[in-house]
N, CA and C atoms as an extended XYZ file, in Angstrom:
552
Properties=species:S:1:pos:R:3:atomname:S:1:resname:S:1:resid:I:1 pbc="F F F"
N        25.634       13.589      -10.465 N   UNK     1
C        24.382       13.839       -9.790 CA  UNK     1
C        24.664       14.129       -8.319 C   UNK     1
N        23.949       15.094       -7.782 N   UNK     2
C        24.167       15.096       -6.683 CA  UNK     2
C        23.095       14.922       -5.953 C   UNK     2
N        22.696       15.319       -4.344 N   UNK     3
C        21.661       15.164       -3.563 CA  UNK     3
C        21.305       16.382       -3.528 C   UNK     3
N        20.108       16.054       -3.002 N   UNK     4
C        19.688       17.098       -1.964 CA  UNK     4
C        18.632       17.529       -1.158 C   UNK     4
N        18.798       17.665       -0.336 N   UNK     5
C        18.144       17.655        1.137 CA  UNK     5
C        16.791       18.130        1.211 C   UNK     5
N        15.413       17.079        1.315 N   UNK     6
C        14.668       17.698        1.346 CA  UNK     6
C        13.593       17.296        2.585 C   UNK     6
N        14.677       16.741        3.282 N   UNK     7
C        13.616       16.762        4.867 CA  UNK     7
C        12.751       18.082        5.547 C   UNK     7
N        13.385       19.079        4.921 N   UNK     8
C        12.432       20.614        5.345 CA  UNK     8
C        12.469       19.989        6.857 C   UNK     8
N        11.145       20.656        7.436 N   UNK     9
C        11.007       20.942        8.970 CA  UNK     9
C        10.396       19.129        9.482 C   UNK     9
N        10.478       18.243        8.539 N   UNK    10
C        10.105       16.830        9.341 CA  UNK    10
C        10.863       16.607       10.678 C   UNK    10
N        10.255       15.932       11.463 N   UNK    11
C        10.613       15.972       13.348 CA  UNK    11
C        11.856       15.015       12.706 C   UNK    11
N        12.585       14.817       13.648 N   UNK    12
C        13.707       14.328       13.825 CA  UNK    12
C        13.755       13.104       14.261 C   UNK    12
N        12.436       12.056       13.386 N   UNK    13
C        12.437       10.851       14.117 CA  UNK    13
C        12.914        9.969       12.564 C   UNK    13
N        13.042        8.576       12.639 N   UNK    14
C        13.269        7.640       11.867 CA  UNK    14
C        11.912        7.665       10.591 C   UNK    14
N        12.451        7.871        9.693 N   UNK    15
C        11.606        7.767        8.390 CA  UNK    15
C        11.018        6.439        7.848 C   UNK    15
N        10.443        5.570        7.860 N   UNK    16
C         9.415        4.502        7.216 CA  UNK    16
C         9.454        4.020        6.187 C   UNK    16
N         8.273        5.174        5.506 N   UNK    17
C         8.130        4.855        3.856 CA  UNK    17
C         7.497        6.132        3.572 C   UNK    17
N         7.480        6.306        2.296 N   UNK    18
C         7.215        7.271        1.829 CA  UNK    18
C         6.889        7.081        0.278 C   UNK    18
N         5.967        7.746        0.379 N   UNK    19
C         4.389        7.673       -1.196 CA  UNK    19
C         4.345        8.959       -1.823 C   UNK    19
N         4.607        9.113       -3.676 N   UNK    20
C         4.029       10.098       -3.797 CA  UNK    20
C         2.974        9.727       -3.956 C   UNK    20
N         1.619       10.710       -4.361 N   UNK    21
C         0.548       11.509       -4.873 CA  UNK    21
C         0.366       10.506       -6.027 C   UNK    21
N        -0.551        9.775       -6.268 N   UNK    22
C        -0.982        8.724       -7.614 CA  UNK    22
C        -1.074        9.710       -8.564 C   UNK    22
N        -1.989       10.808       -8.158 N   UNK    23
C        -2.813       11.808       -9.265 CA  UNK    23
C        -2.040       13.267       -9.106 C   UNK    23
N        -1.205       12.904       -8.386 N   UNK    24
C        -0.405       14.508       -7.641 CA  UNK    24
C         0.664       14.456       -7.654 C   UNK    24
N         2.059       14.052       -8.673 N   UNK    25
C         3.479       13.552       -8.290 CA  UNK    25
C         3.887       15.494       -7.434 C   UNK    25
N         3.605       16.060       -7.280 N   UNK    26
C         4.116       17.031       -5.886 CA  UNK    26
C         3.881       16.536       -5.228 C   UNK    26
N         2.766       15.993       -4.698 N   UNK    27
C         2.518       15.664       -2.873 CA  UNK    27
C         3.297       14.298       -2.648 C   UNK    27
N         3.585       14.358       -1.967 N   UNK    28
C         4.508       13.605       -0.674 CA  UNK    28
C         4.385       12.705        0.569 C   UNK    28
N         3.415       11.478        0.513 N   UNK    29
C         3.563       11.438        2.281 CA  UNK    29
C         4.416       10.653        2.775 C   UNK    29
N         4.668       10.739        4.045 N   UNK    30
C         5.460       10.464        4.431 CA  UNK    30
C         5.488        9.867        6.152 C   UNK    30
N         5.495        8.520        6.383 N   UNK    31
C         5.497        7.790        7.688 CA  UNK    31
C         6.448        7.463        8.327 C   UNK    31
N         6.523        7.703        9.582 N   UNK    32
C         7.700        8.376       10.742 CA  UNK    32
C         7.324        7.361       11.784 C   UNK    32
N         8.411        7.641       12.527 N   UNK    33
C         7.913        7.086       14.181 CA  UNK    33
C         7.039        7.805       14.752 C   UNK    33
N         6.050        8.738       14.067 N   UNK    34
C         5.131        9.687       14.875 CA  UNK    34
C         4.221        9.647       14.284 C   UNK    34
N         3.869        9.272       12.752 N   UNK    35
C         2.525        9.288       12.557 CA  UNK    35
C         3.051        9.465       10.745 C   UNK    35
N         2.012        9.783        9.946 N   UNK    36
C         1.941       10.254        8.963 CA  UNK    36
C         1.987       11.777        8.503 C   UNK    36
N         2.705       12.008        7.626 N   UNK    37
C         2.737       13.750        7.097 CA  UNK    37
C         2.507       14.031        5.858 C   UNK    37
N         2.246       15.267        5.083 N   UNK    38
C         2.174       14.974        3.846 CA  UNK    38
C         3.155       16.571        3.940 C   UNK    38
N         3.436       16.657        2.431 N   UNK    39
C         4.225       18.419        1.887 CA  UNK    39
C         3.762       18.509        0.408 C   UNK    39
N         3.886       19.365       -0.236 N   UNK    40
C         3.788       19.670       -1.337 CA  UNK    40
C         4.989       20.804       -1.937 C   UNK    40
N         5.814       20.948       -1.562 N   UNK    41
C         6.741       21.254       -1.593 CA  UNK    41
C         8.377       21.233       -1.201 C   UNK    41
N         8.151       20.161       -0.343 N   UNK    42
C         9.579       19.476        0.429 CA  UNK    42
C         9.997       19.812        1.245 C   UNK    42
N         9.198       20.948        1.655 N   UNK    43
C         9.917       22.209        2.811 CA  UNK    43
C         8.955       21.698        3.834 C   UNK    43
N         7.935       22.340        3.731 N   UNK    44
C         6.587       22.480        5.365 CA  UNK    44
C         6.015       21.043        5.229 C   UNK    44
N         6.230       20.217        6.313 N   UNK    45
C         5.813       19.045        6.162 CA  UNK    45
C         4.123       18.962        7.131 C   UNK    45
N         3.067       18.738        6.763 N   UNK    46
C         1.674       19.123        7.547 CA  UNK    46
C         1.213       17.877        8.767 C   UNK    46
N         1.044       17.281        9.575 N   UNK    47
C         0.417       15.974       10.358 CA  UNK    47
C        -0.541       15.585        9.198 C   UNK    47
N        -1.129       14.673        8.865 N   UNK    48
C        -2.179       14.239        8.412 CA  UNK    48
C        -3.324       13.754        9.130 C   UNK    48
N        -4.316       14.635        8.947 N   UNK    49
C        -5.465       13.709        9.935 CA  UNK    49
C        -5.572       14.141       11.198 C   UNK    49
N        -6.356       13.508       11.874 N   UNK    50
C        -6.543       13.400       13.383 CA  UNK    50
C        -7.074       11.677       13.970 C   UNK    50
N        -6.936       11.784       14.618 N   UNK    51
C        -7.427       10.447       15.225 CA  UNK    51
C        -6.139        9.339       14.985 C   UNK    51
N        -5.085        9.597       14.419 N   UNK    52
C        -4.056        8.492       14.147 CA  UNK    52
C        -3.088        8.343       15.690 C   UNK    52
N        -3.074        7.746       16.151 N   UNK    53
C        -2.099        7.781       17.925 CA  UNK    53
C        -0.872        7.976       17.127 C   UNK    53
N         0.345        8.378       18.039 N   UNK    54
C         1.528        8.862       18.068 CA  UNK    54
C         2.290        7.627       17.797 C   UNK    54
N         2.046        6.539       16.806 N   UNK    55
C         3.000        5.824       17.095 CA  UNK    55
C         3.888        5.366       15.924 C   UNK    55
N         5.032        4.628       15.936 N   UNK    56
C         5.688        4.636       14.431 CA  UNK    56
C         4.510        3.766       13.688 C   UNK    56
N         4.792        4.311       12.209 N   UNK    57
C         3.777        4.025       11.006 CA  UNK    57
C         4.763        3.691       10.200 C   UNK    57
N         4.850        2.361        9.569 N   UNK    58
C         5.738        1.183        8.916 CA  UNK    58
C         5.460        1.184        7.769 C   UNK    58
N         4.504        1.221        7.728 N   UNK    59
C         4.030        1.615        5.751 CA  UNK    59
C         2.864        2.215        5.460 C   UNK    59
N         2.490        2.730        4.339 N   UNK    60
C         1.544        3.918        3.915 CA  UNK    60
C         1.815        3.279        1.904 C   UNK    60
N         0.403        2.873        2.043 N   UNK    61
C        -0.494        2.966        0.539 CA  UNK    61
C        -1.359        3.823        0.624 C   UNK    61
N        -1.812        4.715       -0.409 N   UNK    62
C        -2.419        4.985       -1.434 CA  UNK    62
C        -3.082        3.929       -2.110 C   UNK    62
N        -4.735        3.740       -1.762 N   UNK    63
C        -5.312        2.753       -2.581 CA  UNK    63
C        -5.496        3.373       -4.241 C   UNK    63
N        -6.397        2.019       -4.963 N   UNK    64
C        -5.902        2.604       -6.390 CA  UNK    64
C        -6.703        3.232       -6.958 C   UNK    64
N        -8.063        3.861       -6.338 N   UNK    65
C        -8.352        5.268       -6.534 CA  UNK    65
C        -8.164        6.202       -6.361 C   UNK    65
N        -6.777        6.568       -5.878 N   UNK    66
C        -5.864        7.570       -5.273 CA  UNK    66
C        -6.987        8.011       -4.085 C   UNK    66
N        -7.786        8.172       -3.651 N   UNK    67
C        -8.998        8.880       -2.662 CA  UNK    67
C        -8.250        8.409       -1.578 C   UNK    67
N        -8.000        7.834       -0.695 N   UNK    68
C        -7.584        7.260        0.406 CA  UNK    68
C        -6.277        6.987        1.074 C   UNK    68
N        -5.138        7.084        1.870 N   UNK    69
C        -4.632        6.276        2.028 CA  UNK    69
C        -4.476        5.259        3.425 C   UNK    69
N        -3.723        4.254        3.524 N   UNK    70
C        -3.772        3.521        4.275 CA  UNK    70
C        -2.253        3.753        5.145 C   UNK    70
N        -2.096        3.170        6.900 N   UNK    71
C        -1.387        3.512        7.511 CA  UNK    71
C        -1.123        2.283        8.028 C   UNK    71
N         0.012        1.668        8.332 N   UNK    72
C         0.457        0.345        9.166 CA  UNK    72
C         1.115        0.954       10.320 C   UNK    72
N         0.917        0.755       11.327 N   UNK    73
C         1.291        1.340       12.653 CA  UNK    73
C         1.636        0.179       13.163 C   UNK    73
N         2.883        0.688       14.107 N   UNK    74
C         3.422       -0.918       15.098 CA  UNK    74
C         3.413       -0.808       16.039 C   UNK    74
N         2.166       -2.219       16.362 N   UNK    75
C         1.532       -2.555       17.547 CA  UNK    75
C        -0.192       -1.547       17.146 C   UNK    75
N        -0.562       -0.983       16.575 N   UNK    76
C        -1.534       -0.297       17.044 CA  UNK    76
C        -2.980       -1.077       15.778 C   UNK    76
N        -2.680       -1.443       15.211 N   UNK    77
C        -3.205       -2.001       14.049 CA  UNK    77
C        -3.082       -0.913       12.976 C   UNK    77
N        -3.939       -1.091       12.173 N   UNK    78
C        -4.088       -0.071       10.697 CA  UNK    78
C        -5.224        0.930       10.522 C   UNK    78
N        -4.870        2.475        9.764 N   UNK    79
C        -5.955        3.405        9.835 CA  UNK    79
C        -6.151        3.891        8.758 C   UNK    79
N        -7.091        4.660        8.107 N   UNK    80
C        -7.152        4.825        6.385 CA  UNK    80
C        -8.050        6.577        6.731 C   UNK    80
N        -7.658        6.704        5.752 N   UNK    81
C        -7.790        8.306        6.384 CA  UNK    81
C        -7.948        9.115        4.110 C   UNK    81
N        -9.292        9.433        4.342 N   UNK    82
C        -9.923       10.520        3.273 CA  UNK    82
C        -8.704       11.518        2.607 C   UNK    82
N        -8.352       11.196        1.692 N   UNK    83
C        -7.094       12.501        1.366 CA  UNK    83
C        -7.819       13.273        0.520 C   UNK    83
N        -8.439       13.320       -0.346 N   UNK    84
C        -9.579       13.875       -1.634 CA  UNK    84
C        -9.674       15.508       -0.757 C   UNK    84
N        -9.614       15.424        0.705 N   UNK    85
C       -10.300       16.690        1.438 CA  UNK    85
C        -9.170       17.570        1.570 C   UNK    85
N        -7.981       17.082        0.736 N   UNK    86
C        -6.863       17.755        1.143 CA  UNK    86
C        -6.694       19.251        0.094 C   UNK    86
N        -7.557       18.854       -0.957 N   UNK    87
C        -7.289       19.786       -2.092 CA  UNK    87
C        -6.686       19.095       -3.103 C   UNK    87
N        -6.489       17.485       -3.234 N   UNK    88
C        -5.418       17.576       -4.114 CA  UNK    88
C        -6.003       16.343       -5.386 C   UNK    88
N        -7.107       16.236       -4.421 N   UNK    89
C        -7.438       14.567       -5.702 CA  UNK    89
C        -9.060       15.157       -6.332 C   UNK    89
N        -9.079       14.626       -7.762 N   UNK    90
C       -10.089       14.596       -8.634 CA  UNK    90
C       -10.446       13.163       -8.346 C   UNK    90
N       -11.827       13.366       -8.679 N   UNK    91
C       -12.492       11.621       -8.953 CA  UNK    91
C       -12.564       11.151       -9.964 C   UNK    91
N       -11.082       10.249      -10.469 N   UNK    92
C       -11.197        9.859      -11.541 CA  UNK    92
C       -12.239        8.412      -12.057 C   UNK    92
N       -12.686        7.599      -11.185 N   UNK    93
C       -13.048        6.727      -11.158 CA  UNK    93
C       -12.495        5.733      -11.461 C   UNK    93
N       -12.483        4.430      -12.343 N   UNK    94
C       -11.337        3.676      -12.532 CA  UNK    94
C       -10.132        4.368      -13.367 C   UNK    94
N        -8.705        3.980      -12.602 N   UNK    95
C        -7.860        5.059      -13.060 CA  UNK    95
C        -7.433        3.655      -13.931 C   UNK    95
N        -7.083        4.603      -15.035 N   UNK    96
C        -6.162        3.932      -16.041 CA  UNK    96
C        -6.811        2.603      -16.594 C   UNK    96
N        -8.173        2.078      -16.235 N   UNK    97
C        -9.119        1.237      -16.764 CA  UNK    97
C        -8.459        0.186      -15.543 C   UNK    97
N        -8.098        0.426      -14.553 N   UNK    98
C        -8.327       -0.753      -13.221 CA  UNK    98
C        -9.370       -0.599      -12.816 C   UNK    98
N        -9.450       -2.184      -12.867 N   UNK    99
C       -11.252       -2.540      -12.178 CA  UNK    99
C       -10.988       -2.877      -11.007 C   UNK    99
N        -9.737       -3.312      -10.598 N   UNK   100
C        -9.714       -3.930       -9.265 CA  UNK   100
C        -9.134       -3.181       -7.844 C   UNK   100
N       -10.766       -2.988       -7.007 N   UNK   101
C        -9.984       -2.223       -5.944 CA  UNK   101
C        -9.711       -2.948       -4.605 C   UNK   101
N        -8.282       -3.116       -3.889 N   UNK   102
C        -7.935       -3.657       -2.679 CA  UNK   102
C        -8.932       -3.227       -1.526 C   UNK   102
N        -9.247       -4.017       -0.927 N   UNK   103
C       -10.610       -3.834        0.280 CA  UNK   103
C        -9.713       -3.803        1.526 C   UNK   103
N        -8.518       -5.191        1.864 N   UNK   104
C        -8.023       -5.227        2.520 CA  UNK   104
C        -7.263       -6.670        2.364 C   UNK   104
N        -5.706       -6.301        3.778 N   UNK   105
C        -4.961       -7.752        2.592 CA  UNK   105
C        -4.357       -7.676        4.183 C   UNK   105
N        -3.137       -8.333        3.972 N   UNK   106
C        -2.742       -9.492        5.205 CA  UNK   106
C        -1.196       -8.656        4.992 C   UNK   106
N        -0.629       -7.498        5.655 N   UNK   107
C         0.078       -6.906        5.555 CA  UNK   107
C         1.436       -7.340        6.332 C   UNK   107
N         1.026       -8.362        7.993 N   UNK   108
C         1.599       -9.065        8.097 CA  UNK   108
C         1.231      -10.595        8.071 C   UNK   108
N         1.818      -11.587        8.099 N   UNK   109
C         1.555      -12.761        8.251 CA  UNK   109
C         2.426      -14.030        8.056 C   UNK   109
N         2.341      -14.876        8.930 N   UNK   110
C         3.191      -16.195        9.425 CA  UNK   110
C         3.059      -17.043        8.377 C   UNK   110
N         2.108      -17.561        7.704 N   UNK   111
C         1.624      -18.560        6.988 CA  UNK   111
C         1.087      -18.683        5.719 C   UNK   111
N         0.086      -17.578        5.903 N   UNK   112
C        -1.620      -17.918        5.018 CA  UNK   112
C        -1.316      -16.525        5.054 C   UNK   112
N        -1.344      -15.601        4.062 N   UNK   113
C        -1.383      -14.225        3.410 CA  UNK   113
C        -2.858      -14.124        2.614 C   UNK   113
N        -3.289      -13.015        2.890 N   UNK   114
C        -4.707      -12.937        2.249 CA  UNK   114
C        -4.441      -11.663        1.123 C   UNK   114
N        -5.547      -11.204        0.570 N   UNK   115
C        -5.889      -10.528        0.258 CA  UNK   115
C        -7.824      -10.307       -0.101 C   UNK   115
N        -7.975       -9.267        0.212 N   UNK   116
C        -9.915       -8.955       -0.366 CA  UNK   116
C        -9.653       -7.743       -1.494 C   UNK   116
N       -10.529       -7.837       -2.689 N   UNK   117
C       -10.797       -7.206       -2.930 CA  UNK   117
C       -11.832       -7.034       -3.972 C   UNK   117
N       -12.053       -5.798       -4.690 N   UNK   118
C       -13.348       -6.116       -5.629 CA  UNK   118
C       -12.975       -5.684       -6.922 C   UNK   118
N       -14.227       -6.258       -7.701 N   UNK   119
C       -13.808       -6.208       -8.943 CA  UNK   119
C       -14.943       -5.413       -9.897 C   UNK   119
N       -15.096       -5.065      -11.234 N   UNK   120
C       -16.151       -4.692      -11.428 CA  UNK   120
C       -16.821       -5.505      -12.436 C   UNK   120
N       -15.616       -6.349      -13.020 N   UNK   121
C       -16.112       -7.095      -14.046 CA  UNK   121
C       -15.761       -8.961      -13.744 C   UNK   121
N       -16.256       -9.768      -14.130 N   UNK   122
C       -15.708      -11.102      -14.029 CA  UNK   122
C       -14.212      -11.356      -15.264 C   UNK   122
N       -13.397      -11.735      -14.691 N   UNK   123
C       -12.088      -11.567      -15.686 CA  UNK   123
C       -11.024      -12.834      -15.159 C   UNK   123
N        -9.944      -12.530      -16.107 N   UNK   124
C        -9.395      -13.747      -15.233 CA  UNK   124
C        -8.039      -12.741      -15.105 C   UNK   124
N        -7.143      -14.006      -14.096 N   UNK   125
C        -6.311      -12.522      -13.275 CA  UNK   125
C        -5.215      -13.850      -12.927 C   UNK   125
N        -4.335      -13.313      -12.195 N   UNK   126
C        -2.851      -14.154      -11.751 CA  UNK   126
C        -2.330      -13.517      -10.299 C   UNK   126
N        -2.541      -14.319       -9.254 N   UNK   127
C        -1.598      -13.763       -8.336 CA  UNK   127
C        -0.441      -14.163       -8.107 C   UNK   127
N         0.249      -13.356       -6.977 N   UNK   128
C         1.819      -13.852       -7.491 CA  UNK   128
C         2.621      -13.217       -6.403 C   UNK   128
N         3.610      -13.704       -5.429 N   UNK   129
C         4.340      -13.485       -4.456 CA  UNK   129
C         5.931      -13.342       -5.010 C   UNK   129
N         6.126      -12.199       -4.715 N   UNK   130
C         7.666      -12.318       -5.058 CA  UNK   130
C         8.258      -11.341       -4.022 C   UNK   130
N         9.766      -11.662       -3.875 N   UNK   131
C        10.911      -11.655       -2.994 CA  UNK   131
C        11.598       -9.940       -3.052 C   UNK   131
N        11.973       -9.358       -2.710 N   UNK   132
C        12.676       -7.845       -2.863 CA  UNK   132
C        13.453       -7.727       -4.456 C   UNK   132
N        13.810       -9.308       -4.791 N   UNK   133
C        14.722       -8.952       -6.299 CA  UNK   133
C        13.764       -8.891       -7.319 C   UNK   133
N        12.213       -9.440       -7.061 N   UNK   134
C        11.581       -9.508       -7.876 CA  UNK   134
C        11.677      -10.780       -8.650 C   UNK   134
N        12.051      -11.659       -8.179 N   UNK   135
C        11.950      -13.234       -7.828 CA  UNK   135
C        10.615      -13.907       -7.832 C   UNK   135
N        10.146      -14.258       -8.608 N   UNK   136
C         8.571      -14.936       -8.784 CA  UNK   136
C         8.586      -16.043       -7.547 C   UNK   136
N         8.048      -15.597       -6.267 N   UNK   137
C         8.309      -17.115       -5.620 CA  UNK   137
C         6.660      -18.388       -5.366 C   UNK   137
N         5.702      -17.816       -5.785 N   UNK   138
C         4.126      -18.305       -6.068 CA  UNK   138
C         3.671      -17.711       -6.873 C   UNK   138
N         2.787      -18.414       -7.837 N   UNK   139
C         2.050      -17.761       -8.607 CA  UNK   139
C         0.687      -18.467       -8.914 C   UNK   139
N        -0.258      -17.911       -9.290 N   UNK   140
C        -1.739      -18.962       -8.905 CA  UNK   140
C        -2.657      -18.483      -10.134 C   UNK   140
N        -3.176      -18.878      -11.192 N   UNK   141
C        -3.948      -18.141      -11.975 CA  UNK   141
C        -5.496      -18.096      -11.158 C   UNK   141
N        -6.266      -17.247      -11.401 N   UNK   142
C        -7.420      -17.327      -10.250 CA  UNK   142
C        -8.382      -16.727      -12.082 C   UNK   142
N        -9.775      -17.288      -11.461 N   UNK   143
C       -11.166      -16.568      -11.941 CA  UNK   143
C       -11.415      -15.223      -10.806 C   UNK   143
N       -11.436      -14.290      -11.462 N   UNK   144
C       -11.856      -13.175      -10.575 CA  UNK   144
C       -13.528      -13.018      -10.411 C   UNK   144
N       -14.213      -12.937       -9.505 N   UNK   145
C       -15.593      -13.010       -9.950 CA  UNK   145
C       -16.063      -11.554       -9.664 C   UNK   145
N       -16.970      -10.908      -10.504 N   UNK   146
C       -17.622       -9.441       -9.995 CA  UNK   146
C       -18.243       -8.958       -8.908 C   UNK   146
N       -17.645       -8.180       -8.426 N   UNK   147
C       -18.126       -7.983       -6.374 CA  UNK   147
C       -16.875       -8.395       -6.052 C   UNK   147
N       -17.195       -9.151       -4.795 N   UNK   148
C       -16.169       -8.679       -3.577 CA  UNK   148
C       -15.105      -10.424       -3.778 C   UNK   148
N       -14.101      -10.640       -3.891 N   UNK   149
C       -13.439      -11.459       -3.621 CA  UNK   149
C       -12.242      -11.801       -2.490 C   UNK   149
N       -11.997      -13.382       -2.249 N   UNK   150
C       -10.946      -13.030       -1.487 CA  UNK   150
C        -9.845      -14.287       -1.645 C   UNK   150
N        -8.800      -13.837       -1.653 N   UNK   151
C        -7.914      -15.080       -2.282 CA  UNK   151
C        -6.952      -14.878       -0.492 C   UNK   151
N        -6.275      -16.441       -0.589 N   UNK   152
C        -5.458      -17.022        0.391 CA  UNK   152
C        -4.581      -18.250        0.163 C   UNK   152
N        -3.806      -18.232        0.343 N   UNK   153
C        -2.839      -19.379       -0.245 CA  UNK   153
C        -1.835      -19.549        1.505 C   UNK   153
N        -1.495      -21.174        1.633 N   UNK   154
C        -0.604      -21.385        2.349 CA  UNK   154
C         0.574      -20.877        1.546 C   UNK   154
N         1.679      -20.596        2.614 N   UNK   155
C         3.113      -20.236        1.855 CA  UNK   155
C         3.997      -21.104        1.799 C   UNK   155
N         4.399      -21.597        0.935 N   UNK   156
C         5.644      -22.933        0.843 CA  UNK   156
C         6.865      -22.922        1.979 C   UNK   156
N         6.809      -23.876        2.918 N   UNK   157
C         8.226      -23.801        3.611 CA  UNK   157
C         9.566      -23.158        3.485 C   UNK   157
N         9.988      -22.820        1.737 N   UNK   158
C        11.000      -22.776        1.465 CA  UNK   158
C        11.020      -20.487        1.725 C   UNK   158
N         9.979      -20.450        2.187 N   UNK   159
C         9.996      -18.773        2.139 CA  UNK   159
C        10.486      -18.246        3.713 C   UNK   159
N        11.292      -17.741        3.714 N   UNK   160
C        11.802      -17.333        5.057 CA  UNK   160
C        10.906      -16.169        5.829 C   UNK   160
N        11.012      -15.595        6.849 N   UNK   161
C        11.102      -14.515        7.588 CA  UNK   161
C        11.326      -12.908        6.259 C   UNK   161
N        10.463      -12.281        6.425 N   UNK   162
C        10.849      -11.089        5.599 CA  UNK   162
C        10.116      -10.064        5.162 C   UNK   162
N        11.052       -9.422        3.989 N   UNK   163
C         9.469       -8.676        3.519 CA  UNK   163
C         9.247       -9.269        1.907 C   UNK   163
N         7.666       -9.144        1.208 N   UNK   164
C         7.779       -9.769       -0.098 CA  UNK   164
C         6.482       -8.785       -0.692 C   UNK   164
N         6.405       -8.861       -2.165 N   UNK   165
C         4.995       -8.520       -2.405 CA  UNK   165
C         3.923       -9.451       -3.369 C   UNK   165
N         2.853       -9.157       -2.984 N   UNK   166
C         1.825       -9.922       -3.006 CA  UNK   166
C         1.313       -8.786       -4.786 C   UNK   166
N         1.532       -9.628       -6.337 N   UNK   167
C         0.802       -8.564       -7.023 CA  UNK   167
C        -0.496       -9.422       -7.458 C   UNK   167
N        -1.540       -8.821       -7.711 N   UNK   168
C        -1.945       -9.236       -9.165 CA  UNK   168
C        -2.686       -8.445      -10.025 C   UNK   168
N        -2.742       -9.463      -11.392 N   UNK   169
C        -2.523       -9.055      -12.441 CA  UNK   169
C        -4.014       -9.030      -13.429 C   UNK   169
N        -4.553       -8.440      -14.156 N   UNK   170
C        -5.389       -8.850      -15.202 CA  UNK   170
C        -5.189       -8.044      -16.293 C   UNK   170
N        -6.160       -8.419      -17.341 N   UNK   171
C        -5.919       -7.811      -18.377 CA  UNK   171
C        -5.471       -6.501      -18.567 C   UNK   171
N        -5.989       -5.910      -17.486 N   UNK   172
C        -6.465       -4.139      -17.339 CA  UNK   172
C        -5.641       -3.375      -16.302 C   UNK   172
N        -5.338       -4.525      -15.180 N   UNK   173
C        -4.797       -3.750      -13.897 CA  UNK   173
C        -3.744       -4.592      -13.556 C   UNK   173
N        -2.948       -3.994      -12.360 N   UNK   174
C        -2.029       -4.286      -11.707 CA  UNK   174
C        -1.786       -4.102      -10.486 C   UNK   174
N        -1.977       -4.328       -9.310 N   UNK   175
C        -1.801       -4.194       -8.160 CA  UNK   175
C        -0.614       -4.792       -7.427 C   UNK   175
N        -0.350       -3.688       -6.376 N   UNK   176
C         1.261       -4.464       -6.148 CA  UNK   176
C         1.243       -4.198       -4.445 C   UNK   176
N         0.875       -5.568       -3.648 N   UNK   177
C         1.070       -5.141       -2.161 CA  UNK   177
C         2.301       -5.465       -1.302 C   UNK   177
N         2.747       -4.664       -0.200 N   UNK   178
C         3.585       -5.034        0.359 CA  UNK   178
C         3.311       -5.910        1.804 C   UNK   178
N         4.272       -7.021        2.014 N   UNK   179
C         3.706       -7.687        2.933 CA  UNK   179
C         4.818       -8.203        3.944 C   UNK   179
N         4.826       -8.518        4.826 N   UNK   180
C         6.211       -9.307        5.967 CA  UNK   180
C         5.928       -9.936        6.858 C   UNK   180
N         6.895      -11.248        6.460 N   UNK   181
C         6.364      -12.457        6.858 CA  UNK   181
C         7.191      -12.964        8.091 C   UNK   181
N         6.308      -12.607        8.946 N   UNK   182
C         7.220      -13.225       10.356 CA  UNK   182
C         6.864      -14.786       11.457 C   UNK   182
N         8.075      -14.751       11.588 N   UNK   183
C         8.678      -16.323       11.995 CA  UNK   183
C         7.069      -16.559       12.487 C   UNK   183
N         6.855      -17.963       12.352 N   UNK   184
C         5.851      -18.794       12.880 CA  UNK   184
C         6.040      -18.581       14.318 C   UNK   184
């Protein structure tokens, strides 16, 4: 196997993270020390948006109606920006029979990690913190209730400084967030 090079015309700054397309495996985005970009071909990379400041962007979701995605910027807080207008997303409505959509979650945090989000049905569900190996390190069975919820758990001493993800689970869906946990 070999490589191959598909930075196309991206600026010449430090690369982030990078998302395909939920509903689009061509599209591409992609978060820099300058902002967010998207391509559809690997070559012409486009800015995304307006209103995002110039600053490095640390991570980029795609919520799980593909319609949206989200931007972690450092130091500037977080921005979520309409992609549907790009040409590239249908409204599927619940994709793949997930009821559960992320509102907003605790992307960094010292202690107490959150998450909000909603549901459409009352169900029961499992959250669950695990480590880069995929290491179960909390897990909590929860009642999900219909509408808006919000779960929070202290984090056990024994969890260091890092990055981890926050999933959960129900019958139907799966959600998987990324989160980093810095020193008290």
């Amino acid at each position: 196997m070999a490589w191959q090079d598909i930075s196309g015309d991206l600026p010449n700054l430090p690369v982030n993270d990078a998302v395909f397309d939920k509903n689009n495996p061509n599209f591409l985005f992609v978060a820099d020390d300058g902002g967010v970009l998207y391509t559809y071909n690997f070559t012409n990379y486009t800015p995304l948006g307006t209103n995002l400041p110039p600053v490095p962007v640390m991570d980029i979701d795609i919520d799980n109606s593909g319609n949206s995605i989200v931007a972690f910027t450092y130091g500037r807080g977080s921005y979520q920006a309409d992609i549907t207008t790009l040409g590239i997303k249908k409204k599927y409505g619940d994709i793949a029979g997930n009821n559960i959509h992320i509102l907003s979650y605790s992307s960094l945090f010292r202690t107490t990690p959150f998450v909000e989000f909603s549901s459409t049905v009352q169900q029961k569900g499992e959250v669950a913190i695990l480590d880069l190996s995929g290491r179960m390190l909390f897990k909590k069975n929860i009642i999900i209730r219909k509408g808006n919820n919000r779960f929070s758990f202290n984090t056990p001493s024994k969890i260091a400084s890092g990055t981890y993800f926050m999933t959960i689970k129900t019958g139907k869906s799966f959600n998987r967030l990324k989160m980093l946990k810095i020193k008290r």
